[in-house]
C-alpha positions in Angstrom: -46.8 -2.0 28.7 -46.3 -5.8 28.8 -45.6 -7.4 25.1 -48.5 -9.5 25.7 -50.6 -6.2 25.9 -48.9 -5.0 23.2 -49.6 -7.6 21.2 -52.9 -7.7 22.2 -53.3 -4.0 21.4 -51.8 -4.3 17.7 -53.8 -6.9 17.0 -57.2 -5.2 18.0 -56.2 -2.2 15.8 -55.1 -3.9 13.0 -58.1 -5.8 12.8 -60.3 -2.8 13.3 -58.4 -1.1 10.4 -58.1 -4.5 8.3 -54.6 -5.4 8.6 -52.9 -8.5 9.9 -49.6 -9.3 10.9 -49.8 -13.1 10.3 -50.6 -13.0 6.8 -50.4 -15.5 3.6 -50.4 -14.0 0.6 -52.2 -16.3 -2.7 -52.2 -15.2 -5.9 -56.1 -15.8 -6.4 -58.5 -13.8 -4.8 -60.7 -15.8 -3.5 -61.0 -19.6 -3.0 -64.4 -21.5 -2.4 -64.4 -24.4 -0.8 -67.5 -27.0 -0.5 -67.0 -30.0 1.3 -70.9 -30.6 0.2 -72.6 -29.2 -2.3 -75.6 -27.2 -0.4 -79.2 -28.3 -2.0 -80.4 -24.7 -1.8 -78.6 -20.8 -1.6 -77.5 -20.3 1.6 -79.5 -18.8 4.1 -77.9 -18.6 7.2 -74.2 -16.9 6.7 -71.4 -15.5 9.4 -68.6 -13.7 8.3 -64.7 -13.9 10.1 -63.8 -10.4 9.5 -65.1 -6.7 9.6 -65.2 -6.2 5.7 -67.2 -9.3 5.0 -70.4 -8.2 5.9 -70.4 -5.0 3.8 -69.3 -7.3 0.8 -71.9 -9.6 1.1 -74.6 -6.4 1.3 -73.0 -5.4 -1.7 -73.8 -9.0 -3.2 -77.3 -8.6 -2.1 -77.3 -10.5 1.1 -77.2 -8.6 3.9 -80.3 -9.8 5.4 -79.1 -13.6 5.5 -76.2 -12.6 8.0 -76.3 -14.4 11.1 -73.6 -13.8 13.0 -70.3 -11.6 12.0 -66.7 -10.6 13.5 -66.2 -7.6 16.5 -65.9 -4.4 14.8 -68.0 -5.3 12.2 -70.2 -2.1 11.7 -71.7 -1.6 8.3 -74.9 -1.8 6.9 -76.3 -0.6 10.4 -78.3 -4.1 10.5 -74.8 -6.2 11.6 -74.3 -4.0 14.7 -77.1 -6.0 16.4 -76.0 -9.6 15.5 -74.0 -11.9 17.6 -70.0 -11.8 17.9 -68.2 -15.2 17.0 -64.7 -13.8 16.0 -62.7 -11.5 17.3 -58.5 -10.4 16.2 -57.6 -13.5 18.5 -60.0 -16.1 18.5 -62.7 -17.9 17.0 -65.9 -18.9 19.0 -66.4 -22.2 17.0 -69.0 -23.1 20.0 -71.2 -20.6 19.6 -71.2 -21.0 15.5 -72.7 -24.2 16.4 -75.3 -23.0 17.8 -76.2 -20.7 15.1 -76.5 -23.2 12.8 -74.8 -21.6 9.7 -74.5 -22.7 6.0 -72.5 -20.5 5.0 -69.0 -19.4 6.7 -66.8 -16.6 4.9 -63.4 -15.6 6.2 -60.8 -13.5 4.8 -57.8 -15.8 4.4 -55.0 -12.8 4.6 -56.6 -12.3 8.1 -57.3 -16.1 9.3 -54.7 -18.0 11.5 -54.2 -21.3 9.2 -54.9 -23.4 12.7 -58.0 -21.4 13.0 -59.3 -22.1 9.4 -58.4 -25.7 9.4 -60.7 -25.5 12.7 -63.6 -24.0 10.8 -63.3 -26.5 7.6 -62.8 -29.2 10.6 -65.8 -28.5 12.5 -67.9 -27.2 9.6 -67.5 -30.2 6.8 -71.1 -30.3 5.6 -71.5 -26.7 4.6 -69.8 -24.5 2.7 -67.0 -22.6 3.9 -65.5 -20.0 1.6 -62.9 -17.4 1.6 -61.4 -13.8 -0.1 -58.0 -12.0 -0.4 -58.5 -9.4 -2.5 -55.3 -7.5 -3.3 -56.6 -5.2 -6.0 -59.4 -3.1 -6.3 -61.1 -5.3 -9.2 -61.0 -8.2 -7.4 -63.2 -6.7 -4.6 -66.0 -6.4 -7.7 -65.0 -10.2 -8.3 -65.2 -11.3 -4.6 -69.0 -9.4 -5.0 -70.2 -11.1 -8.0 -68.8 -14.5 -6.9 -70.7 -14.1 -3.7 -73.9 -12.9 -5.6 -73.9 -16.2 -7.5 -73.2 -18.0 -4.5 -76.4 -16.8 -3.2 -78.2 -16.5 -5.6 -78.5 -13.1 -5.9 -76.5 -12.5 -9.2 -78.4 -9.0 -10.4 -78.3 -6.9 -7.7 -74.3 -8.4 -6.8 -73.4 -7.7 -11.0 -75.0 -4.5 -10.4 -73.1 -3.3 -7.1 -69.8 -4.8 -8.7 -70.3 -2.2 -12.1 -71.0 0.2 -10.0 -66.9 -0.5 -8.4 -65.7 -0.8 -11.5 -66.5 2.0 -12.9 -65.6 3.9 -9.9 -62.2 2.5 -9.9 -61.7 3.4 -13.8 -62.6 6.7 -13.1 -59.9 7.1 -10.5 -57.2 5.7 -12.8 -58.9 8.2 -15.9 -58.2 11.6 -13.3 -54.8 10.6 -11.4 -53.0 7.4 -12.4 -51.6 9.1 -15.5 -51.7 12.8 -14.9 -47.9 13.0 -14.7 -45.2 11.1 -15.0 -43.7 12.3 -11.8 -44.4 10.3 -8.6 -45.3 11.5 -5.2 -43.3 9.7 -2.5 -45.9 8.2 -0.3 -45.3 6.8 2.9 -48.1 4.8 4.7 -47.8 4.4 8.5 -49.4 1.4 10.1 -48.8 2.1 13.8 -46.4 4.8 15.2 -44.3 2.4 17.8 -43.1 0.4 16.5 -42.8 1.6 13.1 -44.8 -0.1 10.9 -46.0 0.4 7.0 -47.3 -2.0 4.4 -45.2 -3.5 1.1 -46.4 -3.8 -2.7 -48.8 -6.9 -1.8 -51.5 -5.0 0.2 -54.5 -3.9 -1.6 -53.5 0.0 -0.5 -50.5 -0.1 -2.5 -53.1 -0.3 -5.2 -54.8 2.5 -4.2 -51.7 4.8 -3.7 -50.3 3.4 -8.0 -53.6 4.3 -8.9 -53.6 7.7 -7.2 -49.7 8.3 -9.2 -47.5 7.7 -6.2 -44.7 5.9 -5.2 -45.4 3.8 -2.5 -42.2 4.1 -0.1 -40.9 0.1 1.3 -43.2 -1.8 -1.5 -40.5 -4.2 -1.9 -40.4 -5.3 1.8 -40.5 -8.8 2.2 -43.3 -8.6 4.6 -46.8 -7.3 3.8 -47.0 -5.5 7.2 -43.0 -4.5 7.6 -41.4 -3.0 10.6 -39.0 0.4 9.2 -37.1 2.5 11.3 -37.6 6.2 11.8 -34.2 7.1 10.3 -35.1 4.6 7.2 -38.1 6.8 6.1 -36.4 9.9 6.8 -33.5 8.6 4.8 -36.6 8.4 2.2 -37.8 11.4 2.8 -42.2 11.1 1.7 -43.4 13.6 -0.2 -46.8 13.2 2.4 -47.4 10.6 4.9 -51.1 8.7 5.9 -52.4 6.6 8.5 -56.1 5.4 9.0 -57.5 6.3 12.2 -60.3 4.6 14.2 -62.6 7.3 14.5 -63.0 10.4 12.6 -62.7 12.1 15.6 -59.1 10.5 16.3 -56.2 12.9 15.2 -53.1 11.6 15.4 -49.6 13.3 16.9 -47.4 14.0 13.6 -45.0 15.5 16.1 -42.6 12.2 15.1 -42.1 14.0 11.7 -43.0 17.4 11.7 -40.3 18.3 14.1 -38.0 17.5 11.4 -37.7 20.2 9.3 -35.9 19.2 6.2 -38.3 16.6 5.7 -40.3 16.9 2.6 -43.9 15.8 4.1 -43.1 18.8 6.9 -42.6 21.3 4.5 -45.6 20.8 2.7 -47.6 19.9 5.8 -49.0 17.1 4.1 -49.8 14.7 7.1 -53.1 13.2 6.7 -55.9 10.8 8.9 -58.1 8.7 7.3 -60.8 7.1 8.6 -60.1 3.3 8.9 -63.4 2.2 7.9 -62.8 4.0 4.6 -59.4 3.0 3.5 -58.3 -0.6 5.2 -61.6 -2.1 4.9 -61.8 -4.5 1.2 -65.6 -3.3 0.3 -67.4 -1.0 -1.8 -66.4 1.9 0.9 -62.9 2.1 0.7 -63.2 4.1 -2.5 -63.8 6.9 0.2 -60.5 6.7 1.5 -59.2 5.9 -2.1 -60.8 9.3 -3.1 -59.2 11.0 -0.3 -55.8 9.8 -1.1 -55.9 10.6 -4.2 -57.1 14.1 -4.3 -53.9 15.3 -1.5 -51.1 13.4 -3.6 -52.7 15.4 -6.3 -52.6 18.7 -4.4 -49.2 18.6 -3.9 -47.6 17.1 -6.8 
């Protein structure tokens, strides 16, 4: 395979599964800016990632969507609406012509040249962006959008809702003992690749009481090597999946037999839409995660 299919490849993956390998990491969650300030709630909104559009149905405004990102699949509604985004490119052309008011991106997934395009060519509405890296601040990135719209009950409603889910998964496994499960999370299989301390699923695997093998790579989507996690030797290994259908070879580890995640044949899918997306959902794959670290502990 050609790099440039490679490339193209990794790209269309990681965006179905919510990473990014060009990624800028802020230290707020999310960042709103107006360039005017909009006489009325928006009513016309696109969104430049899969996630967005199930965060902005949990903020009560789902049926204000005009146009989203490919792979963008949840509530069923968005799988009818026009394409404008894609892991590559944005069709800034065709957003024209929709005539939004509202554009949301996801800032860990944007090209800068690509949101400097969007502020650029969209100055007189608002254009607005999230990076959660914490559970919490997807019930922030809710409520925020709930105001935005106007649509403040149902969005503090949806957000509770989170929060208490996520306080009940720190009540059953964050504490239940003080020893850690070494987790390793694969990315993609060739090359290696896993995620460091700064992605919201290191989150997920703290709160679940494990220890999250390569947090303190520099980069949030690292490449290892083989022999590196071995050296490591995980406890159990994970990797989201497109499909629930998709099972993925494990061959890669389980044919080495001193390795901890072989002998306790903990090798687990997820599905993608349940663990890499930054909505309500991912406490699905959250769940899931949780409950095998626990098994074997």
């Amino acid at each position: 395979m050609s790099f440039q299919r490679f490339s193209t490849a990794l790209n269309a993956k990681l965006l179905r599964l919510g990473f990014f390998t060009s990624v800028s990491v802020l230290a707020s969650s999310i960042c709103l800016a107006q360039n005017k300030q909009a006489p009325h709630y928006p009513q016309r909104i696109i969104t430049v990632a899969p996630h967005l559009s199930e965060v902005v149905e949990s903020a009560g405004g789902s049926n204000r969507l005009i146009s989203v990102s490919a792979y963008s699949n949840f509530p069923d509604s968005v799988k009818q609406l026009p394409i404008t985004s894609d892991a590559r490119s944005i069709d800034l052309e065709k957003m024209k012509l929709l005539r939004p008011d509202l554009i949301i991106y996801w800032r860990g997934g944007t090209p800068e040249t690509q949101i400097e395009s969007i502020k650029k060519t969209f100055s007189s509405i608002s254009v607005m962006s999230v990076e959660p890296k914490k559970l919490t601040d997807i019930a922030n990135d809710i409520e925020t959008i709930g105001k935005l719209l106007g649509t403040e009950t149902i969005a503090k409603k949806n957000a509770e809702t989170l929060r208490s889910q996520i306080n009940d998964l720190k009540k059953r496994y964050q504490n239940k003992s003080s020893r850690k499960v070494r987790v390793f999370y694969q990315v993609w299989a060739q090359p290696l690749m896993t995620l460091n301390q700064d992605h919201l699923i290191a989150d997920i695997i703290d709160i679940c009481g494990g220890e999250q093998l390569f947090a303190k790579e520099k980069l949030l989507v690292p490449t290892v090597s083989r022999e590196a996690v071995v050296k490591a030797n995980p406890e159990i290994i994970f990797t989201a999946v497109d499909t629930k259908q998709m099972k993925t070879d494990w061959s890669m580890w389980s044919s080495i037999p001193q390795l901890a995640a072989t002998q306790k044949k903990a090798f687990f899918d997820i599905d993608g839409d349940m663990i890499s997306r930054p909505s309500s959902r991912i406490m699905q794959g959250a769940e899931k995660i949780c409950s095998e670290i626990d098994k074997i502990r």
